[in-house]
DSSP file (Angstrom, degrees, kcal/mol; ACC not computed):
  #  RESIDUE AA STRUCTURE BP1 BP2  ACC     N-H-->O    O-->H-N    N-H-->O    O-->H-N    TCO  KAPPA ALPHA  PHI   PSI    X-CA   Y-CA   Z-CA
    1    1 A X              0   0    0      0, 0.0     2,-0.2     0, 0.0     0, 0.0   0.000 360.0 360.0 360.0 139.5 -272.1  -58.9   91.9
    2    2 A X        -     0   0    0      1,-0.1     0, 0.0     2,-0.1     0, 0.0  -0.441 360.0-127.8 -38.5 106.9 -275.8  -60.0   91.5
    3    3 A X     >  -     0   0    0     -2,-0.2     4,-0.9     4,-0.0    -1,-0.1  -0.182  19.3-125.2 -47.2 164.5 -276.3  -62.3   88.3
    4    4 A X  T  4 S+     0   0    0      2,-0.2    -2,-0.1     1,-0.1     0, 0.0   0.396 110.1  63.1 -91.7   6.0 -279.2  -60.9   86.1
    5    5 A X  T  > S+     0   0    0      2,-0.2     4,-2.2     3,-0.0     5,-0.3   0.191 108.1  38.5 125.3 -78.9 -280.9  -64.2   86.3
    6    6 A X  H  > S+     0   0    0      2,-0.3     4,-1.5     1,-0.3     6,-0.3   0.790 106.1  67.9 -76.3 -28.5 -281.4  -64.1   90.5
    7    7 A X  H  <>S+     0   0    0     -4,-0.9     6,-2.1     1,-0.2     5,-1.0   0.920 109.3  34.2 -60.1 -33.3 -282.1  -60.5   90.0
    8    8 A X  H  45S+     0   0    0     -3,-0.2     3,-0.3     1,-0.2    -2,-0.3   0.794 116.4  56.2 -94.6  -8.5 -285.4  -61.8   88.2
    9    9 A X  H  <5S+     0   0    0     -4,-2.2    -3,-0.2     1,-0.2    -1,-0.2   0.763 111.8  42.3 -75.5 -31.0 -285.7  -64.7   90.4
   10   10 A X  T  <5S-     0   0    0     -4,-1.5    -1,-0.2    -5,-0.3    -2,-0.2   0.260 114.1-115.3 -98.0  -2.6 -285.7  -62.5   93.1
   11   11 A X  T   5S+     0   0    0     -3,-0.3     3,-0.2     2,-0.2    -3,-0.2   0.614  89.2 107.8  79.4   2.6 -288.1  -59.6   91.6
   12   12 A X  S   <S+     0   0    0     -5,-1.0     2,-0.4    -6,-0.3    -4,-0.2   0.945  82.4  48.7 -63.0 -36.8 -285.9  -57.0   91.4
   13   13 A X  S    S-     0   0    0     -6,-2.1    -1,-0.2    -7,-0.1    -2,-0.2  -0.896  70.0-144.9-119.1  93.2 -286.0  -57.6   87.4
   14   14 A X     >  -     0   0    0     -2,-0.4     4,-2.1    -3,-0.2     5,-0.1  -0.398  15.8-164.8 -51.4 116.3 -289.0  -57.9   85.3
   15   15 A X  T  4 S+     0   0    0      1,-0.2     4,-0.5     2,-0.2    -1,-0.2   0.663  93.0  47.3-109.2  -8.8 -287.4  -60.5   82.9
   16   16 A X  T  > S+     0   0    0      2,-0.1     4,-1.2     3,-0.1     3,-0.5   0.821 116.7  52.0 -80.9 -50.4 -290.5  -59.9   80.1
   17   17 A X  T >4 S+     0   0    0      1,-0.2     3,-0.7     2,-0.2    -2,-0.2   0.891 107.3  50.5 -50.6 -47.9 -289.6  -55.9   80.9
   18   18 A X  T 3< S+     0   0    0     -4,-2.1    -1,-0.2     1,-0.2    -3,-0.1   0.640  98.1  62.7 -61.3 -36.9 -286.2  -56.2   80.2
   19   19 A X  T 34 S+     0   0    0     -4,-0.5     2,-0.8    -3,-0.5    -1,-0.2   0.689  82.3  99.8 -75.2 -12.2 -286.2  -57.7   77.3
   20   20 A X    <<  -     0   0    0     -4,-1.2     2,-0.1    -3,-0.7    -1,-0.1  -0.617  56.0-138.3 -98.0 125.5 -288.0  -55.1   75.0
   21   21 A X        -     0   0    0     -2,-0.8     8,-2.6     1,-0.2     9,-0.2  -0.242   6.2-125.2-107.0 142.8 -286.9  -53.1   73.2
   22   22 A X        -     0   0    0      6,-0.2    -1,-0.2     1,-0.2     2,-0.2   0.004  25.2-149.9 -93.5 174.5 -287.6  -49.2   72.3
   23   23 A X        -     0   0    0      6,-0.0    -1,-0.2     1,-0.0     6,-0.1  -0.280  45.3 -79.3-101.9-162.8 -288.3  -48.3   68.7
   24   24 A X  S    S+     0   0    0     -2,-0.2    -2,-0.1     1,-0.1    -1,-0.0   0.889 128.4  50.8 -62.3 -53.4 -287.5  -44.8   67.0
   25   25 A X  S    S-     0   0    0      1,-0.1    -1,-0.1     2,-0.1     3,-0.1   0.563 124.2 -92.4 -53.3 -19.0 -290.9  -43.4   68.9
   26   26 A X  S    S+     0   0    0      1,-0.3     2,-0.4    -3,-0.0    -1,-0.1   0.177  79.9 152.0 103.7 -38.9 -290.5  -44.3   72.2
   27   27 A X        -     0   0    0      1,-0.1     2,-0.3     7,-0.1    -1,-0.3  -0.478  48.1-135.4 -33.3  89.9 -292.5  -47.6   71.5
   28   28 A X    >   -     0   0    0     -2,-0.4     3,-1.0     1,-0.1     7,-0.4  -0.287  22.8-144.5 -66.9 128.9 -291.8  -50.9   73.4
   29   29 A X  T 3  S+     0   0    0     -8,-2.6     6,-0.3    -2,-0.3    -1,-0.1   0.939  91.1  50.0 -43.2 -44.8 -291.7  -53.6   70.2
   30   30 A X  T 3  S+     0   0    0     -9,-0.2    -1,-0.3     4,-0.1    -2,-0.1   0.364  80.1 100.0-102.0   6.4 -293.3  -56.1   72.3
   31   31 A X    <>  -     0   0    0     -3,-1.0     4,-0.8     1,-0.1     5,-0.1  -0.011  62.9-147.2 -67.3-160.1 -295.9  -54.7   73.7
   32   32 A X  H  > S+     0   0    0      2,-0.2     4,-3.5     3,-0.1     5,-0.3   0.659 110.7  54.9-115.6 -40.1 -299.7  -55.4   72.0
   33   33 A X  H  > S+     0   0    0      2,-0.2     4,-2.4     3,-0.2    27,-0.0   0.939 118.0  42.2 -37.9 -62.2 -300.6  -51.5   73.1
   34   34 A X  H >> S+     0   0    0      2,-0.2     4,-2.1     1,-0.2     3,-1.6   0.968 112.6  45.1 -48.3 -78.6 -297.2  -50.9   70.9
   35   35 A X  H 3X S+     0   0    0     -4,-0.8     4,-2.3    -7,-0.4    -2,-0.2   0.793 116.3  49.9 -37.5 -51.1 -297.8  -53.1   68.2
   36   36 A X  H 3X S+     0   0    0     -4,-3.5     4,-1.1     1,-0.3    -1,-0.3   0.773 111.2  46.3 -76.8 -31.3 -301.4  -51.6   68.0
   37   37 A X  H <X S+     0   0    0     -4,-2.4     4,-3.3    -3,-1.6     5,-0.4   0.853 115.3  51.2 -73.1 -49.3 -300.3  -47.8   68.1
   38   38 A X  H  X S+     0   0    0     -4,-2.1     4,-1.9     1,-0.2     5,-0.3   0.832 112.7  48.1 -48.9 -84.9 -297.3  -48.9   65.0
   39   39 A X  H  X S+     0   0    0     -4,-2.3     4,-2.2     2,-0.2    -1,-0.2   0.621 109.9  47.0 -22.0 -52.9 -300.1  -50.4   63.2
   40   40 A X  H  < S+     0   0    0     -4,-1.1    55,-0.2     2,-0.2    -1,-0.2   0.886 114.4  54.4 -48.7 -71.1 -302.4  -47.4   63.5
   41   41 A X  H >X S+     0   0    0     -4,-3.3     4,-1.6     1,-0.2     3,-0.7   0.823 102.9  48.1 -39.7 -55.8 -299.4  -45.4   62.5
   42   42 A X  H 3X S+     0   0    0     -4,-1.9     4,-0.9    -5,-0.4    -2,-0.2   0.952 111.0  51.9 -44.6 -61.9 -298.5  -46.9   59.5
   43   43 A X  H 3<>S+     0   0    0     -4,-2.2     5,-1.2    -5,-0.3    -1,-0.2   0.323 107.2  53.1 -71.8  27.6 -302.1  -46.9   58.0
   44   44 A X  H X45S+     0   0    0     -3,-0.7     3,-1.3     3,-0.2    -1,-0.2   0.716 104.9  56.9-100.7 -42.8 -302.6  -43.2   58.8
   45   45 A X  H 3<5S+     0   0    0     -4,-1.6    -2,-0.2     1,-0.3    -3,-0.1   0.742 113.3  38.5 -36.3 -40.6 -299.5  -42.7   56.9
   46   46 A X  T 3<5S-     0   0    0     -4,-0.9    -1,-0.3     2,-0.3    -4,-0.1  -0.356 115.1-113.9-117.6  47.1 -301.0  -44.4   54.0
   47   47 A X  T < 5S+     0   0    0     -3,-1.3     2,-0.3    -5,-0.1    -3,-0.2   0.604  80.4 111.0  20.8  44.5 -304.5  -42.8   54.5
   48   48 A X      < -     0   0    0     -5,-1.2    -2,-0.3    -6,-0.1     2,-0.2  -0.954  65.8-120.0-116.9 153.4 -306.2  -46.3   55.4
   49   49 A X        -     0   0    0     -2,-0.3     2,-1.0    45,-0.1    45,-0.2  -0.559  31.2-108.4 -94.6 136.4 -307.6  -47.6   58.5
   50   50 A X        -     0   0    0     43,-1.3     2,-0.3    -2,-0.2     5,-0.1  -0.475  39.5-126.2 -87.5 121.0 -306.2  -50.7   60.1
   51   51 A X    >>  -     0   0    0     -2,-1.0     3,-6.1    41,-0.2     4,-1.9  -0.279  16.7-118.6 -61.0 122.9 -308.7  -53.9   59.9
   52   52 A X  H >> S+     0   0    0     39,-1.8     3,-2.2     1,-0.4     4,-1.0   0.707 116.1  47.5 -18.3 -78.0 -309.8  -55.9   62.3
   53   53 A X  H 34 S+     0   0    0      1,-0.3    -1,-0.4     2,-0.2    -2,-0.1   0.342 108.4  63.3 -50.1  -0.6 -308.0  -59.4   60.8
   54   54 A X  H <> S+     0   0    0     -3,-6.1     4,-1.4     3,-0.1    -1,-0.3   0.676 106.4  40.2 -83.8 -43.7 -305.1  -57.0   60.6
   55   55 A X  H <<>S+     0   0    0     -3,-2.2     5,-1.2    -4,-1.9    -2,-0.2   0.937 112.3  51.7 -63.4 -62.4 -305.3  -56.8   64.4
   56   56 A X  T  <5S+     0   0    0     -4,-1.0    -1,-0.3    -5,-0.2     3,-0.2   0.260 109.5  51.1 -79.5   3.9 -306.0  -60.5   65.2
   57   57 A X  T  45S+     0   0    0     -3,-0.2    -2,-0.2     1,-0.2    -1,-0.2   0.805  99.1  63.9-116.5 -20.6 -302.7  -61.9   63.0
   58   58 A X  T  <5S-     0   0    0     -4,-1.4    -2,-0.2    -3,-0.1    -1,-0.2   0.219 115.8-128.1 -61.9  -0.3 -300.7  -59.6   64.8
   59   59 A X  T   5 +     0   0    0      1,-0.2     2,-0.6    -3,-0.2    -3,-0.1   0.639  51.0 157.9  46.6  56.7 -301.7  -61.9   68.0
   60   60 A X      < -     0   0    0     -5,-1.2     2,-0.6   -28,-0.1     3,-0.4  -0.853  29.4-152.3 -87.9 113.8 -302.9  -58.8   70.0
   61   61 A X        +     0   0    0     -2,-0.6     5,-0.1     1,-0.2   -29,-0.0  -0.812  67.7   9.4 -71.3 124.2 -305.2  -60.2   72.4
   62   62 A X  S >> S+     0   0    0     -2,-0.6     3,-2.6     3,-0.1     4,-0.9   0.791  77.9 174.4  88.0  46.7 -308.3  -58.2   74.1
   63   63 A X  T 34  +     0   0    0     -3,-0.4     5,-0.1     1,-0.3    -2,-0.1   0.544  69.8  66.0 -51.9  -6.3 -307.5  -55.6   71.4
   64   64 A X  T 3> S+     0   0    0      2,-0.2     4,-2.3     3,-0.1    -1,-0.3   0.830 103.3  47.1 -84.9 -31.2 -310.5  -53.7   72.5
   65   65 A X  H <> S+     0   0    0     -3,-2.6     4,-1.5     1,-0.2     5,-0.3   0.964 111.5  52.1 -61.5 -59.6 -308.6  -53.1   76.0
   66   66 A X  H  < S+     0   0    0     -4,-0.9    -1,-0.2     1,-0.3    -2,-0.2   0.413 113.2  38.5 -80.8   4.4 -305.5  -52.1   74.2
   67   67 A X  H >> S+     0   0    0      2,-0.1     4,-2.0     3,-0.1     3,-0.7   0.602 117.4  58.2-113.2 -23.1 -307.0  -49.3   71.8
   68   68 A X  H 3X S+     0   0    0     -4,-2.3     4,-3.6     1,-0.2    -2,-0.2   0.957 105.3  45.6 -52.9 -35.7 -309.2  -48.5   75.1
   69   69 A X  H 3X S+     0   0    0     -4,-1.5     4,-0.6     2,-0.2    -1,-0.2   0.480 112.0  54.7 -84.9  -3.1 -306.0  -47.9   77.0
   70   70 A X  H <>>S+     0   0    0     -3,-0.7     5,-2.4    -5,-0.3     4,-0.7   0.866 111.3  42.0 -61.8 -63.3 -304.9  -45.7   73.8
   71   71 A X  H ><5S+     0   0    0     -4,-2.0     3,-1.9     1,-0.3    -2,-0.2   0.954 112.9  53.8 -63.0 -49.8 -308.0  -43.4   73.8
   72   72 A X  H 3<5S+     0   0    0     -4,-3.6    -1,-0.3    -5,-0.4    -2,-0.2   0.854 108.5  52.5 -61.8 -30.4 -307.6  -43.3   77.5
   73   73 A X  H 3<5S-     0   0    0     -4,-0.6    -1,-0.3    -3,-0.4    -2,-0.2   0.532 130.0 -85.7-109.5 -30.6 -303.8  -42.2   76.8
   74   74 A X  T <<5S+     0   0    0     -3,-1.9    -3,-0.2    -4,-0.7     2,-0.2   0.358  84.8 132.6 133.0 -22.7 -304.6  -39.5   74.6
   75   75 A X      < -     0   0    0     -5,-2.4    -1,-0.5    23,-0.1     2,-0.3  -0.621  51.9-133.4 -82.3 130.0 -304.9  -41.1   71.1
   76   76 A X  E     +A   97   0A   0     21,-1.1    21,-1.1    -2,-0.2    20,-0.9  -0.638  33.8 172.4 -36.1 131.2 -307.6  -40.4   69.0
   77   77 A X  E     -A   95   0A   0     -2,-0.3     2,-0.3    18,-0.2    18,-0.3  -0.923   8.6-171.4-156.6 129.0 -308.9  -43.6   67.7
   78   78 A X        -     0   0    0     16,-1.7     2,-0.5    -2,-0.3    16,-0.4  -0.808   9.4-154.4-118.0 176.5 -312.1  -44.1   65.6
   79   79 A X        -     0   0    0     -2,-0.3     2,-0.4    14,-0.2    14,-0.2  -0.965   7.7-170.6-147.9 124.3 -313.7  -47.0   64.5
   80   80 A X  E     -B   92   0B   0     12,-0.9    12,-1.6    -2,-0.5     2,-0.4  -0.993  16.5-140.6-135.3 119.1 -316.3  -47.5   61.1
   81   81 A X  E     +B   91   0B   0     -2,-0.4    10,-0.2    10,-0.2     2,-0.2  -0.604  33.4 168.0 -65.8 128.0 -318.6  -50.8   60.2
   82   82 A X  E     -B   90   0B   0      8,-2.3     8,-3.6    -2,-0.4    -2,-0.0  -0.788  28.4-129.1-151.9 122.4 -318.4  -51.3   56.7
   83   83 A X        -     0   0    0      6,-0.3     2,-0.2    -2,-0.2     6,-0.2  -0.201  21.5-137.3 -55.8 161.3 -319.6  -54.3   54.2
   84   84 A X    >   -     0   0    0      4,-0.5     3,-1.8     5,-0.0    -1,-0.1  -0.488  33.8 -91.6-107.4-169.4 -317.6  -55.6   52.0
   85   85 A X  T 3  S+     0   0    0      1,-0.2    -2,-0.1    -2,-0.2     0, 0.0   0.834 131.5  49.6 -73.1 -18.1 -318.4  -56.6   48.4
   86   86 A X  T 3  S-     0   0    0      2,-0.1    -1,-0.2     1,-0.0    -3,-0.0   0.390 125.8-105.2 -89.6  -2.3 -319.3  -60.2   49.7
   87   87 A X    <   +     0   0    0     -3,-1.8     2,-0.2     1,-0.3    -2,-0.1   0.321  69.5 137.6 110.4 -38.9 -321.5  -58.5   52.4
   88   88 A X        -     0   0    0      1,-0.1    -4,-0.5    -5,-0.1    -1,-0.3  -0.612  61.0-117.3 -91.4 156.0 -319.9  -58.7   55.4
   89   89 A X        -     0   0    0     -2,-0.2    -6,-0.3    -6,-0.2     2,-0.3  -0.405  36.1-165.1 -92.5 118.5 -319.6  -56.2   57.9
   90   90 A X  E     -B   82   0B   0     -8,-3.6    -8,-2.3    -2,-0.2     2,-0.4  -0.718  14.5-137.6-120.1 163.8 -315.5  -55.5   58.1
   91   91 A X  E     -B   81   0B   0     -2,-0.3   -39,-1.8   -10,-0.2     2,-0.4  -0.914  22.8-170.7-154.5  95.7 -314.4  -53.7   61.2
   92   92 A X  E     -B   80   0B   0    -12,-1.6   -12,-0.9    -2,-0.4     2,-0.3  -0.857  15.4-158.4-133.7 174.5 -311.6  -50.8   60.9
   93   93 A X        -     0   0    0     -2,-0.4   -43,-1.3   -14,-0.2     2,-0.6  -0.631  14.7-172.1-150.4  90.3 -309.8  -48.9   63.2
   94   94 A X        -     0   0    0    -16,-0.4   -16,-1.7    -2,-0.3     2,-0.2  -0.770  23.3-123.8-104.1 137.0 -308.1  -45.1   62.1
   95   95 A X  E     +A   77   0A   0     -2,-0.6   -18,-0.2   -18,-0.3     3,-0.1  -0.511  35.4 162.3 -31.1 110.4 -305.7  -42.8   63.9
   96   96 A X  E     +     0   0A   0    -20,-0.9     2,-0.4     1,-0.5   -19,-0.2   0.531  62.5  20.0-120.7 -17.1 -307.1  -39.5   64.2
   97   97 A X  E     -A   76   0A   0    -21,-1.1   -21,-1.1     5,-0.0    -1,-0.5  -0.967  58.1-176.8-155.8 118.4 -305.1  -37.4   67.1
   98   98 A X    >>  -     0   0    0     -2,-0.4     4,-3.1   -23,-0.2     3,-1.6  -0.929   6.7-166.8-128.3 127.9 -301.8  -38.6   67.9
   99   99 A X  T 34 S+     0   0    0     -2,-0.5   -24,-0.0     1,-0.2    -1,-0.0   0.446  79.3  50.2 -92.4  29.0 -300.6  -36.5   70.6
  100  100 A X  T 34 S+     0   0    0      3,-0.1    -1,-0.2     4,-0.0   -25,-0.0   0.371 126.9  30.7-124.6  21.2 -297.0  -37.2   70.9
  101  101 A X  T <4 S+     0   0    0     -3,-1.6     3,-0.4     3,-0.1     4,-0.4   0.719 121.8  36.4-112.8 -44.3 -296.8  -36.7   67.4
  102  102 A X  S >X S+     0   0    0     -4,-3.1     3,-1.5     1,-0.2     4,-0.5   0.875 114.6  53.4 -64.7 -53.8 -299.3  -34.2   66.0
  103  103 A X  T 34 S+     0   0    0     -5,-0.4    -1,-0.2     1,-0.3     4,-0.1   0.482 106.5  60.4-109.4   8.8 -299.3  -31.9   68.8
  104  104 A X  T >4 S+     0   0    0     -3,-0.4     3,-0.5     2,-0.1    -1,-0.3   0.604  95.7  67.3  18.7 -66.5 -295.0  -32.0   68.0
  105  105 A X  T <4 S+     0   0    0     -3,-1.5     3,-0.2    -4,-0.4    -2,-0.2   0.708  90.7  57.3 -76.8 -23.5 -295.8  -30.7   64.7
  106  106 A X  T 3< S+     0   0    0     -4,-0.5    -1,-0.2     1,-0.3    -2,-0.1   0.726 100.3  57.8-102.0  -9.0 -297.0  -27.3   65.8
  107  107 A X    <         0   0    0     -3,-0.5    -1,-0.3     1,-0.2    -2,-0.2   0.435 360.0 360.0 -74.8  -2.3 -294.1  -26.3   67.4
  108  108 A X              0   0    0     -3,-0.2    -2,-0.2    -4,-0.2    -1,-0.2   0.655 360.0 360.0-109.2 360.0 -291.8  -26.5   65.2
């Protein structure tokens, strides 16, 4: 039998793929797409929008790609400019249509 080890040496086995791991949803954990849909989730839950610096410590990189590849997916996604009290323009990002959750809800 094949070690798993020469199975990724050999391409058979994506050794990043392999390791990751589902959630409850359907969600790989380690993906940034994932992380960025969990995140989303959570603040919708708690009627707030997730913030930019929310985004970037979570150490999503091209994060614009991965909520483009969202939208493209089906996900409602919006985005609002707002100051803060200091002035600056903060950056949020709410869940508006999820469809493998929302559109779920109306069947049952």
């Amino acid at each position: 039998m094949e070690s798993r080890e020469s199975r990724v040496r050999s391409g058979c086995l994506d050794k990043a793929s392999s390791r990751r791991q589902l959630t409850e949803d359907g969600v790989h954990r380690t993906s940034q797409r994932g992380r960025i849909l969990q995140m989303l989730r959570e603040a919708r839950r708690e009627q707030r929008g997730v913030e930019l610096p929310e985004i970037l410590e979570a150490g999503i990189a091209q994060f614009t790609a991965r909520i483009f590849e969202l939208r493209r997916g089906g996900f409602g996604i919006k985005n609002k400019l707002g100051r803060d009290e200091e002035g600056q323009i903060r950056s949020r990002y709410f869940l508006v249509r999820d469809p493998e959750r929302d559109d779920n809800e109306h069947e049952r």
